[in-house]
N, C-alpha and C positions, 0 to 999 in steps of 0.2 A: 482622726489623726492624718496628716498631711504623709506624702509621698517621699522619699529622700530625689531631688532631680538627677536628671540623666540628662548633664548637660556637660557640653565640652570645651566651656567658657571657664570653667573652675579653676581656681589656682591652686593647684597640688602642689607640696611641700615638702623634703626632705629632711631626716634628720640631721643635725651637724656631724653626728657619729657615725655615718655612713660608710662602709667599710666600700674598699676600690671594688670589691666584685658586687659591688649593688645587691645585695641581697638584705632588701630593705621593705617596709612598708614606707607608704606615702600618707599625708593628711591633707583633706581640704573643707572647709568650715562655712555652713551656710547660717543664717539665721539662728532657725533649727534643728538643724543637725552635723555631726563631729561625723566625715565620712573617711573611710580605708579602704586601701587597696596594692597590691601587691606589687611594687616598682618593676618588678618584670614582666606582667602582664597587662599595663594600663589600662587595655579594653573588655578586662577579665573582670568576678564579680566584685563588689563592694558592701562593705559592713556600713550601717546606717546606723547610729547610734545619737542618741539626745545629748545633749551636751551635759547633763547629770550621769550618761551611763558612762561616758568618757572620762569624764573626773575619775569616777570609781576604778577602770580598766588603769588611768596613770597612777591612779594610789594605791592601786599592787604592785605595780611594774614597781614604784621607788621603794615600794616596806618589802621585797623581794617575795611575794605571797604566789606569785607565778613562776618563780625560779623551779627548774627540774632538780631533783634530787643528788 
């Protein structure tokens, strides 16, 4: 299995729902993999995920299966 890059060429992406005090995640998409990271610390760590584990993480988020109680 391939590496996720640690390169600073990537184009990170914001949601359109971005609330003013930026307390957001970011996405940026290689080939391979669907990467995250925390819009306030850009040089902080990053979630690697396959672009199958992604689907799955966006198809909770919309059936509300990770909503808190």
């Amino acid at each position: 299995m391939s590496q996720p890059p640690i390169d600073t060429a990537l184009t990170w992406r914001k949601s359109s729902h971005t609330q003013a005090n930026g307390q957001c995640v970011e996405l940026a998409r290689t080939p391979e993999f669907c990467l995250v990271r925390d819009s306030k610390d850009p040089d902080g760590p990053r979630l690697a995920l396959t672009p199958r584990a992604w689907s799955g993480v966006l198809t909770g988020i919309k059936t509300g299966a990770h909503d808190l109680p």
